[in-house]
N, C-alpha and C positions, 0 to 999 in steps of 0.2 A: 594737089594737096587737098585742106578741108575745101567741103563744099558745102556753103550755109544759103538758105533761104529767109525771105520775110514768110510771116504767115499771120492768118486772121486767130489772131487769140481770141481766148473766150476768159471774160471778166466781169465781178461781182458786178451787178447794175446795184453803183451805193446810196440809191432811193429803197432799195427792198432789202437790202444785206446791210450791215454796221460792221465796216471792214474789219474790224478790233474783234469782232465777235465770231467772225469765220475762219480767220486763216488758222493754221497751224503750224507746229516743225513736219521736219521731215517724216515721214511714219517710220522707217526704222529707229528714232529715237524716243517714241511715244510708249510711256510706260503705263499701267492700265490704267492708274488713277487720274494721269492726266485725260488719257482717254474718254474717261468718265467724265472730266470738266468740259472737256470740249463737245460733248455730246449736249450737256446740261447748258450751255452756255448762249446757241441757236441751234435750230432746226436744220438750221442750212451751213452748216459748220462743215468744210473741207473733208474735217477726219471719217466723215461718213461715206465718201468717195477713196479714199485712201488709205480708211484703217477700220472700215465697219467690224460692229461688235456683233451683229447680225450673225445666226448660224451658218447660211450663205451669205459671207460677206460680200461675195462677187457679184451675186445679180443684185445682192441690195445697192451695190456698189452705180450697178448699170442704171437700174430703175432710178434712183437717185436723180444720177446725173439728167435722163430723159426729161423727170418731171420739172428740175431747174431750168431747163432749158425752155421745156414748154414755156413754164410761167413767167420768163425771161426774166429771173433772178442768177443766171449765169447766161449771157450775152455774147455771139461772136460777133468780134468786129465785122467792119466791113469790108476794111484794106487792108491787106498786105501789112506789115509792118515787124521791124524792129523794136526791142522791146527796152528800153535803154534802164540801166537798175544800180541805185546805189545803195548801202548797207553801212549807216555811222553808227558806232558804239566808241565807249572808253575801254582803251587798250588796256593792256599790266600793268603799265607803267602811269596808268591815270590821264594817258591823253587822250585824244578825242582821234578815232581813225574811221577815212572812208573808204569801201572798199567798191568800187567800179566796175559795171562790165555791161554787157549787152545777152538779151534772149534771144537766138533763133532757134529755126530748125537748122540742126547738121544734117549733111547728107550720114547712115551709116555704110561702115565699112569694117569688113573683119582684122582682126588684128595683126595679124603678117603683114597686111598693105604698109603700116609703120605712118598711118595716115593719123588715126586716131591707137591713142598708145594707154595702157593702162600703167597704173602704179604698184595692184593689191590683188591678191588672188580671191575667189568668191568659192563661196559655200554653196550646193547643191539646194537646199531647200527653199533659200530666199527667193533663188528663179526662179523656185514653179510658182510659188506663190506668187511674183508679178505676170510672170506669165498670165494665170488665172484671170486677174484683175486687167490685164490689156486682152486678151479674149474677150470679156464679159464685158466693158466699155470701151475699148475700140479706142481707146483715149491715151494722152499723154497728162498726166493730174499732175506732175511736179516735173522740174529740171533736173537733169543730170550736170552737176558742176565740173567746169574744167576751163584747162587754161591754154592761154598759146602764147607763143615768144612776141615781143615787139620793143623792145630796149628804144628802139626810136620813137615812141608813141605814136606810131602814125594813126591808127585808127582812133586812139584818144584825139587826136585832134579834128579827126573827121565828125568826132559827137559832144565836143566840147559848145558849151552855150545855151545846152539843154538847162544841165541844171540850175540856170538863171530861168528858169520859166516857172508856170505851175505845172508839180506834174499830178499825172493821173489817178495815181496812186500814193498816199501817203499814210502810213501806219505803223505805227509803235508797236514792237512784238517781242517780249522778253529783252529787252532794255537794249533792242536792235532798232533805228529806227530805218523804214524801207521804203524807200523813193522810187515808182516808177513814169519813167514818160513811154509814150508811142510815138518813134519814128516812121512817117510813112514817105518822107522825100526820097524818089526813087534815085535822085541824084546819089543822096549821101547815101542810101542802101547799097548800090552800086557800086560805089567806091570802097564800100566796108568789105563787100564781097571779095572784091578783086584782091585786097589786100587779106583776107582771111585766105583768098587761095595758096599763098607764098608757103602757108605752117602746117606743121604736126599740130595736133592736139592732144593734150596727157588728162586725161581723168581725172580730177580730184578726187571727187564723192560720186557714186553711184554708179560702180561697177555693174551691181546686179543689174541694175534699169537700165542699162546698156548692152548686156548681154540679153539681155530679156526682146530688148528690143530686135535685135538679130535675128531672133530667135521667131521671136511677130512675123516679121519680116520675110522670113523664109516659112512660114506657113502661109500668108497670105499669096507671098507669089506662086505658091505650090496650089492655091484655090482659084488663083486668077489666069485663065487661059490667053489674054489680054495685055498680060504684064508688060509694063515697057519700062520700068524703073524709076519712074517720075510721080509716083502715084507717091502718098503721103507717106503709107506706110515705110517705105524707102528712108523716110528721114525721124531722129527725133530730139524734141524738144531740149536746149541748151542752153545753161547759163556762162556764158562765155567772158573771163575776165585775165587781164595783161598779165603773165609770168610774173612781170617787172614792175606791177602796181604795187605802191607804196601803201596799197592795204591789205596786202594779202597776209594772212597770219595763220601758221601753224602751231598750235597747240599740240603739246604730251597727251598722252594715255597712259594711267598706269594701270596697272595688273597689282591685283590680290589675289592669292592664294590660299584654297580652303580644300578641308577634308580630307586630307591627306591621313594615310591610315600608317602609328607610329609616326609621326615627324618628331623629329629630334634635333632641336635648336642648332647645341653644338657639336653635332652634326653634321651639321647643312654647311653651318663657319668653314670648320673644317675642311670639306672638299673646297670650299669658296676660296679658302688662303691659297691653293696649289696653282692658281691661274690670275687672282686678284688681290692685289695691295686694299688692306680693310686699314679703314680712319675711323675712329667712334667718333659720334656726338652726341652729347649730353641736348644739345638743344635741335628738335627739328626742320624747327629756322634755319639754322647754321647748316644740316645736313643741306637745305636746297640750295641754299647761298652757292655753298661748295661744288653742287652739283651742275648747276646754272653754269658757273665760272670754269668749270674743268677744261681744261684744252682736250682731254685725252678720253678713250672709251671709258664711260663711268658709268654705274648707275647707284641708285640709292634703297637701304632698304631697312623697313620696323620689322622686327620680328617679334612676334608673342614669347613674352615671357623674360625678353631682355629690357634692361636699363637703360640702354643703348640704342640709337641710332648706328646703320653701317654706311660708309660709301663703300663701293667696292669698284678701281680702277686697274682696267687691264694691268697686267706685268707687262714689260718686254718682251722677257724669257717666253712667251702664251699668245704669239699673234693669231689674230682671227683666223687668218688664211690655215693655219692648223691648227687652231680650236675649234673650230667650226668643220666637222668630217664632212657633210653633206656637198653633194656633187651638186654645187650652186658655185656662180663667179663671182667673184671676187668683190666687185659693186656690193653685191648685198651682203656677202658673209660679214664684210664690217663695219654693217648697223648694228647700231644699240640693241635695235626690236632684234634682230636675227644672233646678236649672241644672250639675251635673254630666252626667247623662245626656244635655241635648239642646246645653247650650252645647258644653262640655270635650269630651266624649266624641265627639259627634254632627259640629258645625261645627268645632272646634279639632282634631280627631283624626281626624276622617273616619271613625269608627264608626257604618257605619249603624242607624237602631232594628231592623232585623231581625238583622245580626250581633252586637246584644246581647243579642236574644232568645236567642239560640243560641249564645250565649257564647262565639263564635269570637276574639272577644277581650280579654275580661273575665272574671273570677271574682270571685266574692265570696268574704269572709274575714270571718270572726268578730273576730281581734285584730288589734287593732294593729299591735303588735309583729310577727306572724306576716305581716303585709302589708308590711311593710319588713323583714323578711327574705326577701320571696320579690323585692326587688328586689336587696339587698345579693346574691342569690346567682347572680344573673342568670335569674332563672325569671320574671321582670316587670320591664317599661321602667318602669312607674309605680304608684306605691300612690299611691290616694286615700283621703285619709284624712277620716272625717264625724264630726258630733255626731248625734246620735239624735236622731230626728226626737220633736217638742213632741206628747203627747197632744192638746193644743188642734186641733193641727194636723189629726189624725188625726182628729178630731170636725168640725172646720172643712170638710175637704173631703168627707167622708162625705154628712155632712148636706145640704150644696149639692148632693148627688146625683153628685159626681165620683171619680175613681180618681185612686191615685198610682201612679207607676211599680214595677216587680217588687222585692221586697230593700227598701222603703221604710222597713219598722222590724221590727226585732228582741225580739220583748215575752221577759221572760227570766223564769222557767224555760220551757220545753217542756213541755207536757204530756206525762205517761207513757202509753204505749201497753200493757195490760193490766193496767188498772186493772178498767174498766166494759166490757163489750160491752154491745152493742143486736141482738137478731134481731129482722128485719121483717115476720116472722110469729107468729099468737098459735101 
């Protein structure tokens, strides 16, 4: 099963960098303006390694990284090590959650092996674009998130005690606070090992830099006459956290709806009542209350021009299994995300799957709130509004070997970006 390594991370030296002033999110969440703050904010700010504004971003990207390293304002250790990492924030609910896990390197492996499993299908463009950026620095700049089973805690208990210490890392970043230590006792690596050998591993976040990596991977061994499969490139960088940790949290994604050429309100109702039981609400409170609480397929929705709030819950009479035409199983036809994207979207709306790819008519949106303000103000004919899709779910289809569609779950927080680097040479 996985096969995980320690490795010599490379880390802010926080005599020359002000950890608060470098890291970043992920770079596919980075919108330009923040861009622009994190540029203006240090010199030696992450986003310039991972989201250069540069016309070549990629050798800016390289040069970058070369000259921090010179001037050992990005430092690699010396040992071997595990990277142990916690992420406290206040939940929904207003409590306080930690979410747990460890950094290695994974060995990679293609997806048939049923070793490492994905969740989400990826877009063409994102690839080449890390491609690029692993070409050009030879680097791992961020983790790919994912999870593996352990309902017994055992590996929790192999790294419990840590966070009684100081650790190495400590920084506050969009109201995440981010704890890391470096394990280098070969003991407890060892045993983490052994026991990471037992699992799958399912993707959370960062499909593309997974695939990307693969992809490294087989060009390098295609340049390396030498190759013996041990070489760095073989593996990459992972933030590795328990199925069954009590902080794992998925977040919704909803979908707006814009531009659509003729949309006609009652219209859209209309075919919507032949497959779903509609509820108004006057209050959009109440619509998510409702939504939240549903036992059954539901989703929620503002339309431009109505008074009203909708829920709209499956019929009976309208199972996914046959509202859903597409030659997909079963696991996914009856997600939320897959009868919005192929029924609503697709057959009710005339959005094709490649114009959703390309999001010529959709965006996604973090809140709620923020998705029914972008129709109150006329910037969207419709917010769709979701519950987060069930872990179960996300283990369910993985494992049967299938994908969910793009934006399928939102695992919350983000990893930080210059926490850990990974170089792919000793």
């Amino acid at each position: 099963m996985a096969e995980i390594q320690p490795f010599r991370g490379v880390l802010y030296d926080r005599s020359k960098a002000h950890l608060d002033d470098v890291v970043a999110p992920p770079y596919d969440v980075i919108a330009p303006e923040q861009q622009e703050k994190l540029y203006e904010r240090n010199p030696y700010n992450v986003v310039r390694l991972i989201l250069g504004r540069e016309e070549d971003r990629y050798s800016s990207a390289a040069a970058h990284l070369q000259e921090w390293l010179k001037k050992r304002v990005l430092v690699r250790q010396e040992k071997p090590a595990l990277y142990i990492l916690t992420q406290t924030f206040i939940g929904a609910n207003g409590k306080e959650v930690v979410r747990k896990g460890f950094i290695a390197l994974c060995r990679l492996e293609e997806f048939d092996k049923k070793i490492v499993l994905p969740h989400e299908k990826t877009l063409a463009k994102p690839r080449e674009d890390r491609l690029k950026l692993f070409n050009a620095t030879n680097a791992n700049l961020s983790q790919i998130f994912s999870l593996y089973p352990d309902s017994e805690k055992a590996i929790d208990r192999v790294l419990n005690g840590y966070q009684h210490t100081e650790p190495v890392i400590d920084v506050m970043f969009e109201e995440v606070q981010n704890r890391l230590w470096c394990l280098e006792d070969e003991e407890k690596i060892g045993q983490v090992r052994e026991l990471m050998e037992r699992n799958q591993v399912l993707i959370a976040d960062g499909h593309h830099r997974y695939e990307t990596a693969l992809a490294y991977r087989d060009l390098m061994r295609a340049k390396n006459p030498h190759h013996t499969g041990n070489e760095l490139y073989n593996y990459v960088m992972m933030f590795l956290t328990n199925i069954d940790d009590e902080g794992l949290v998925i977040y919704p994604t909803h979908r707006i709806v814009h531009s659509l050429a003729g949309f006609d309100a009652q219209a859209f109702l209309g075919r919507m009542e032949q497959h779903f039981i509609l509820r108004e609400f006057k209050d959009p409170e109440d619509l998510l209350k409702a939504l939240n609480s549903s036992s059954v397929r539901s989703l929620g929705f503002k339309i431009q021009g109505e008074p009203v709030c909708y829920l709209g819950t499956l019929k009976p009479t309208s199972p996914a299994s046959q509202l859903v035409v597409d030659d997909i199983p079963l696991e996914v036809k009856e997600l939320d995300v897959t009868l919005l994207h192929s029924v609503i979207l697709r057959d009710l709306l005339g959005i094709s799957v490649e114009a959703q790819e390309q999001k010529r008519n959709i965006d996604y949106v973090r809140n709620a709130a923020d998705a029914m303000a972008a129709v109150e103000s006329g910037k969207a004919q419709i917010a769709c509004l979701m519950n987060a899709t069930k872990i179960e779910e996300v283990r369910s289809v993985a494992k049967a070997g299938f994908t969910m569609p793009q934006k399928s779950t939102y695992f919350f927080p983000k990893l930080v970006s210059g926490l850990v680097l990974n170089l792919l040479s000793e």
